[in-house]
C-alpha positions in Angstrom: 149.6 -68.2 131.9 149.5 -72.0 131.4 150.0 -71.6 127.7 153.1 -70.0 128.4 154.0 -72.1 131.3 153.8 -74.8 128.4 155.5 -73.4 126.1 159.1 -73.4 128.7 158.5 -76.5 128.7 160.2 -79.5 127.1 157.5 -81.9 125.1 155.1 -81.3 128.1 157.7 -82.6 130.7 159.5 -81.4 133.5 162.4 -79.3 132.6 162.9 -76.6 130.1 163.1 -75.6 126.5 166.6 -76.1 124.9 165.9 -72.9 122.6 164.8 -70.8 125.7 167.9 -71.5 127.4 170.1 -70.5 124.8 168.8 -67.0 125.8 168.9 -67.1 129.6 171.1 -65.4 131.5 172.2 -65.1 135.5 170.6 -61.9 136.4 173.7 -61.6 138.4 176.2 -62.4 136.9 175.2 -61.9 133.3 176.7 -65.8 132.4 174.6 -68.5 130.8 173.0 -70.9 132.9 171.9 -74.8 132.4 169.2 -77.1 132.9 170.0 -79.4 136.2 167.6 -82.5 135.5 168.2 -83.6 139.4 166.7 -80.2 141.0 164.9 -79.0 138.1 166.4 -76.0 138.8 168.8 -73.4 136.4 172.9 -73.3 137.5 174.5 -70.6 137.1 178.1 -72.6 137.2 180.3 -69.0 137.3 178.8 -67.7 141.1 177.4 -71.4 142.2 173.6 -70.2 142.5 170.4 -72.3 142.0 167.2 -71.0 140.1 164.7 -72.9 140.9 161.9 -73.9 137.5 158.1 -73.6 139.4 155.5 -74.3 137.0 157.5 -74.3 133.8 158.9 -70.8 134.4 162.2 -70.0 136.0 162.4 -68.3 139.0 165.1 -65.7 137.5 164.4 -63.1 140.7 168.1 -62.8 142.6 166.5 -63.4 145.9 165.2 -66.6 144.6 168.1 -68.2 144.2 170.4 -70.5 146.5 173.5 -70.7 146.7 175.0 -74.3 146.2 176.5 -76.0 149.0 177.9 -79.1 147.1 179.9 -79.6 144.3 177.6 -82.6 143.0 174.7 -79.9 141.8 177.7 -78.1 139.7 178.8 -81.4 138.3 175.8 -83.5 137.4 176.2 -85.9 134.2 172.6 -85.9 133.2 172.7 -81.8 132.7 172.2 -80.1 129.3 175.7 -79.0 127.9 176.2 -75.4 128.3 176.2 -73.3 125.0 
């Protein structure tokens, strides 16, 4: 498990894989997500729902997720771009 765990992530950092993410999906709403370097979690900008990253593997279970109260977690300059 921490081989994998270090394969998600980015040069040994906190974060995530750019290549992973390209193939990452909300499981609810089936939309692409991206990296938010500020929670360290996954957005899913279409529904407003937080994923949180624990360990170097996201947390892609619907009951895991939180629902974002502010618009400053959507909107966050130091993001990945969405593909």
């Amino acid at each position: 498990m921490v081989r994998f765990g270090r394969i998600l992530l980015k040069d040994g950092a906190v974060g995530i894989n750019k290549k992973l993410l390209e193939y990452l999906v909300c499981p609810l709403s089936k939309q692409p997500l991206r990296f938010c370097e500020k929670t360290n979690s996954l957005i899913s900008d279409s529904i407003g729902v937080s994923y949180p990253i624990v360990d170097g593997v996201p947390r892609l279970v619907p009951t895991d997720g939180k629902i974002i109260e502010t618009d400053d977690a959507l909107i966050s300059g130091g993001d990945l771009p969405k593909t």
